[in-house]
C-alpha positions as CSV (number, residue, x, y, z in Angstrom):
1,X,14.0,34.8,15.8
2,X,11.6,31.8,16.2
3,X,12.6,27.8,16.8
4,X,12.3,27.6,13.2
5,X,14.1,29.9,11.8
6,X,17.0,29.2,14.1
7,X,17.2,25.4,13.0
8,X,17.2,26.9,9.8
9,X,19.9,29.1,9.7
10,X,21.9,26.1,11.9
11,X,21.8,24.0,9.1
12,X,22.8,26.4,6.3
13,X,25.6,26.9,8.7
14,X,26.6,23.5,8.9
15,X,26.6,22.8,5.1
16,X,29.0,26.2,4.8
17,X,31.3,24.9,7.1
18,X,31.2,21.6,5.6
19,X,31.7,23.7,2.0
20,X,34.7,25.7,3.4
21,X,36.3,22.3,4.9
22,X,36.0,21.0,1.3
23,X,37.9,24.1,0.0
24,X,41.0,24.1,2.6
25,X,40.9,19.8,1.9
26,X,41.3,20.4,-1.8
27,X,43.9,23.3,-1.5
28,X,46.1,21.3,0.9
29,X,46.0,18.8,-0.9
30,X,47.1,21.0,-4.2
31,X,49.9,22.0,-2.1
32,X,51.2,18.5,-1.3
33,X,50.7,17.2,-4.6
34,X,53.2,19.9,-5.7
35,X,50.7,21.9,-7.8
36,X,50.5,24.5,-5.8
37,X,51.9,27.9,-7.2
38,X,49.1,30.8,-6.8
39,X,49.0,32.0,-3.5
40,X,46.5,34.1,-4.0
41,X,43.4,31.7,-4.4
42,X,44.1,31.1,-0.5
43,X,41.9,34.0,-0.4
44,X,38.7,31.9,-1.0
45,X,39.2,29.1,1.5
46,X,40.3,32.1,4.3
47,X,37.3,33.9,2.9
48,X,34.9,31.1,3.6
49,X,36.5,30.8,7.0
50,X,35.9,34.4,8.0
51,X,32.6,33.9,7.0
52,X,32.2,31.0,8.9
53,X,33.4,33.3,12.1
54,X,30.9,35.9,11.6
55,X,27.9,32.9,10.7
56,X,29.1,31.4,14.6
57,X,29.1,35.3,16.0
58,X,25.8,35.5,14.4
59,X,24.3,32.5,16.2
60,X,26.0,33.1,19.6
61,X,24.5,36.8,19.2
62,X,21.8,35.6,21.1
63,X,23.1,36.8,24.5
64,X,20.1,37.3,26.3
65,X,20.3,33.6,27.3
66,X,23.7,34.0,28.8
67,X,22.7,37.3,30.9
68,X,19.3,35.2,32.1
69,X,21.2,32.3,33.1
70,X,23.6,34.1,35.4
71,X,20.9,36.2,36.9
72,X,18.7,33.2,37.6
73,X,21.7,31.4,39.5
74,X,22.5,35.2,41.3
75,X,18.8,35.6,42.3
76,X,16.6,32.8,42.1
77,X,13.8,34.6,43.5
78,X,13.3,37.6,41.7
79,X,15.1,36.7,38.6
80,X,11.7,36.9,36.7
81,X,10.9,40.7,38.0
82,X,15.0,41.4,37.4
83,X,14.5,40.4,33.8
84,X,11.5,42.5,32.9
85,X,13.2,45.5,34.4
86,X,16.2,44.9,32.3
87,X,14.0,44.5,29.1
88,X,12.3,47.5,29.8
89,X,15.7,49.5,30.4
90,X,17.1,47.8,27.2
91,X,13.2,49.1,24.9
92,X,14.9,52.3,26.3
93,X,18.3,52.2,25.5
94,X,18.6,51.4,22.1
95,X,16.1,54.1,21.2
96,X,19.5,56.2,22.2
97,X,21.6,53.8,19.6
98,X,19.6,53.1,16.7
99,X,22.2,54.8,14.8
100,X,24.7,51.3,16.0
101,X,21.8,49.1,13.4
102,X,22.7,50.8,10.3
103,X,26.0,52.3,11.0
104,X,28.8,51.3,8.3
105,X,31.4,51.5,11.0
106,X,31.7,47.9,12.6
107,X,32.8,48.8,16.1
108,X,29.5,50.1,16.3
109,X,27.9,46.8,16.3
110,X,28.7,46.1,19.6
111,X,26.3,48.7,21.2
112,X,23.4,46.7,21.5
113,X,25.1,43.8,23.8
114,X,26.7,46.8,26.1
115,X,23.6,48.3,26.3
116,X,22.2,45.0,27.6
117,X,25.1,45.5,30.3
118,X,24.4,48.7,31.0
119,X,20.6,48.0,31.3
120,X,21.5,45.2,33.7
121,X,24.3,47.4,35.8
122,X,21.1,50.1,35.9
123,X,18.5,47.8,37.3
124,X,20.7,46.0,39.9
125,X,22.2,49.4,41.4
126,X,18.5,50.6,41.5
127,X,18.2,47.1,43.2
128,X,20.5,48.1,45.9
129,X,23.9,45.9,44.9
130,X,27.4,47.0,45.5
131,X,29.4,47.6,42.3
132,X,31.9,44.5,43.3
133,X,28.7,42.4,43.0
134,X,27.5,43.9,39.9
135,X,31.0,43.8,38.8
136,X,31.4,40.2,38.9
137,X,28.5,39.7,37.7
138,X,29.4,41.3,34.3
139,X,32.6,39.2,34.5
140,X,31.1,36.0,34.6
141,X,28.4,36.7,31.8
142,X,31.3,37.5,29.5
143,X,33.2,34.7,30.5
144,X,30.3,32.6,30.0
145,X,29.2,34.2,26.3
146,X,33.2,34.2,24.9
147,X,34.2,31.1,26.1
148,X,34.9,28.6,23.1
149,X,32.0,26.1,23.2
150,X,33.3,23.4,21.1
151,X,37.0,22.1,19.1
152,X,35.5,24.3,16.5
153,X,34.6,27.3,18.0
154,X,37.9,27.4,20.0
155,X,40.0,26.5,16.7
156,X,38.2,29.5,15.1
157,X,39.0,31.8,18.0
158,X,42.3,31.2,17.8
159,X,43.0,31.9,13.8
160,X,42.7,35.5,13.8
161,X,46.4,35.5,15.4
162,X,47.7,33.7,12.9
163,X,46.2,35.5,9.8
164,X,47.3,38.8,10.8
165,X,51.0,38.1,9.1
166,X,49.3,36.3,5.7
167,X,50.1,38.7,3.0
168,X,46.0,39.9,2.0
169,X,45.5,40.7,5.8
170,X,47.5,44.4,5.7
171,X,45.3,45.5,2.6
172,X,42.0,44.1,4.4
173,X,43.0,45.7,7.7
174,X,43.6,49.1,5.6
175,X,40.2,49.0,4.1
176,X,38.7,47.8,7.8
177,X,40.2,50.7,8.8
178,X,38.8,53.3,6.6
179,X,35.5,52.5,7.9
180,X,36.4,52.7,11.8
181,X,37.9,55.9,11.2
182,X,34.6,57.4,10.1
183,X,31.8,58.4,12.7
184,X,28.9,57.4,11.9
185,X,27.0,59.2,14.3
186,X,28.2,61.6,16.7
187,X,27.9,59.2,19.6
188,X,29.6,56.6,18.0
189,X,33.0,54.8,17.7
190,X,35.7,56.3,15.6
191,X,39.2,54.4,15.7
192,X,42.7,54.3,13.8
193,X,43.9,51.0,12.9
194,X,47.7,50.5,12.2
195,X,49.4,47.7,10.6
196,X,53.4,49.0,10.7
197,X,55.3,46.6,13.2
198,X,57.2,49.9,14.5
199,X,53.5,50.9,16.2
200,X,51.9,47.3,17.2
201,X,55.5,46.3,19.1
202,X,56.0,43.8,16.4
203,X,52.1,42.0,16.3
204,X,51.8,43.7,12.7
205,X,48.0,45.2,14.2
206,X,46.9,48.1,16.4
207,X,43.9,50.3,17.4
208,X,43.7,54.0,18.7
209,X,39.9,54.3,20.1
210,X,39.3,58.4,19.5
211,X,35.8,58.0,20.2
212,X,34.1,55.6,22.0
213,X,30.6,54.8,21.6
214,X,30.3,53.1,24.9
215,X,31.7,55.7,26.8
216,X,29.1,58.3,25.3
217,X,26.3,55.6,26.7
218,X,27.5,54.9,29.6
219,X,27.9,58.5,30.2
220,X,24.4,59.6,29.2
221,X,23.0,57.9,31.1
222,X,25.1,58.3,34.3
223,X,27.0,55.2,34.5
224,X,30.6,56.5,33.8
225,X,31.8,54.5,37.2
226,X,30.9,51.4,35.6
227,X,32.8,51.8,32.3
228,X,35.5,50.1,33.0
229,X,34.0,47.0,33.4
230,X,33.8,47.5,29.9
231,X,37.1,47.5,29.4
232,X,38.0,44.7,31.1
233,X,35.7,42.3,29.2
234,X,37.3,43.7,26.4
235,X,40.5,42.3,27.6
236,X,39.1,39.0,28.4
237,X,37.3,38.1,25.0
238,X,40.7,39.0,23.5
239,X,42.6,36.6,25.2
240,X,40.0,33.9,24.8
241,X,41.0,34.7,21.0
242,X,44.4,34.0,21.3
243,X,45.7,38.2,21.9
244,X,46.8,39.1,24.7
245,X,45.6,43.3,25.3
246,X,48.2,45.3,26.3
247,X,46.9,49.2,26.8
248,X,48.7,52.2,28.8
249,X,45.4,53.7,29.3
250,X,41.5,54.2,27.8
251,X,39.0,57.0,27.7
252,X,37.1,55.2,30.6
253,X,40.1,56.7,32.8
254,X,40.2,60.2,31.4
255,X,42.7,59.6,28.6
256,X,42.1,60.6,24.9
257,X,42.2,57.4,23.2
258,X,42.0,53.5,24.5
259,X,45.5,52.3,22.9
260,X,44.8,48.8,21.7
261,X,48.0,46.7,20.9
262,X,48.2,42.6,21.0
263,X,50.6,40.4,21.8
264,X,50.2,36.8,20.7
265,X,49.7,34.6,23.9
């Protein structure tokens, strides 16, 4: 995406958010006047809000920048060489995921940025580092990328909590789930979602990974002993979202399923 096109998109952006801060303005102040009695047009302004989420994911799915800038501290020499390795491992790896682009399962869309881990874990083991340095490595990159970079973004990171018990979320989590339990491609994710409190201990949301696309590519391309880095960014961008993961075990470590239940922290 060129300079252009990103100051763009930043501004239609900022005149959405400034839209959906009109809409939750109006209906509060509806519901303080007293004139408040469909509950069901709080669909638009959480609508707008979601929206808003994905719009900021959009933007911040630029991660290149957040890999390069750790690297560059890590190994100011070579960083330049490091990075053309990892770009050339990454042309490579998502000729093995183009399936993730046009996949109508959403846990897919994360392939691309672990790929850009795994192409990173590749070139710095061929580079002769220990796996507790590449580990942390990882760590700090996702530490970097998730970490709320304003009042906005963190406010936004923490209302996915708090809309899980609103009464539209069980129907939209049903539909999400329809799609996640469909395989888009044979190397892909394939999940069940529940929303009974009796299987999410109490949270009202829950995930059984069956298939995990990130598995499949670490495996391929013989990286398995890395995997579970994976998993523990997963539990980190969680938390930074207001979950706290709670799993008894995941595919990285032989079992059949990653078992994803959330506790609000």
């Amino acid at each position: 995406m060129t300079k252009r096109m990103k100051t763009k998109v930043k501004k239609t952006v900022l005149y959405g958010l400034l839209f959906m801060a009109s809409k939750w303005t109006i209906t509060a102040l509806l519901y303080y006047s007293g004139f408040w009695s469909y509950w069901f047009l709080l669909l638009f302004p959480i609508a707008d809000t979601i929206a808003a989420t994905f719009a900021i994911i959009y933007l911040r799915n630029n991660f290149r920048k957040y890999f390069k800038k750790a690297l560059k501290i890590s190994y100011p020499e070579g960083f330049k060489e490091i990075i053309k390795k990892i770009e050339s491992k990454q042309t490579l790896l998502l000729k093995e995921i183009t399936y993730a682009a046009k996949s109508k399962n959403p846990l897919d869309k994360k392939m691309a940025f672990s790929a850009y881990f795994l192409s990173t874990i590749k070139v710095l083991e061929k580079e002769g580092e220990s796996f507790e340095t590449i580990k942390k490595l990882c760590i700090d990159i996702a530490k970097d990328y998730v970490k709320p970079k304003n009042k906005l973004h963190k406010w936004i990171n923490t209302l996915q909590p708090k809309l899980i018990n609103l009464p539209f979320a069980e129907s939209y989590l049903k539909r999400y789930g329809r799609k996640t339990s469909t395989a888009s491609h044979e190397d892909g994710f394939t999940a069940d979602i529940f929303t009974d409190k009796d299987s999410t201990l109490g949270f009202g949301y829950g995930m059984d990974i069956k298939a995990c696309g990130i598995c499949t590519l670490f495996k391929n391309n013989q990286a398995t002993n890395y995997t579970a880095i994976m998993c523990e960014v997963d539990k980190l961008t969680f938390s930074l979202a207001g979950y706290e993961l709670i799993r008894m075990d995941t595919i990285a470590n032989g079992a059949s399923k990653c078992d994803f239940r959330f506790k609000k922290i």
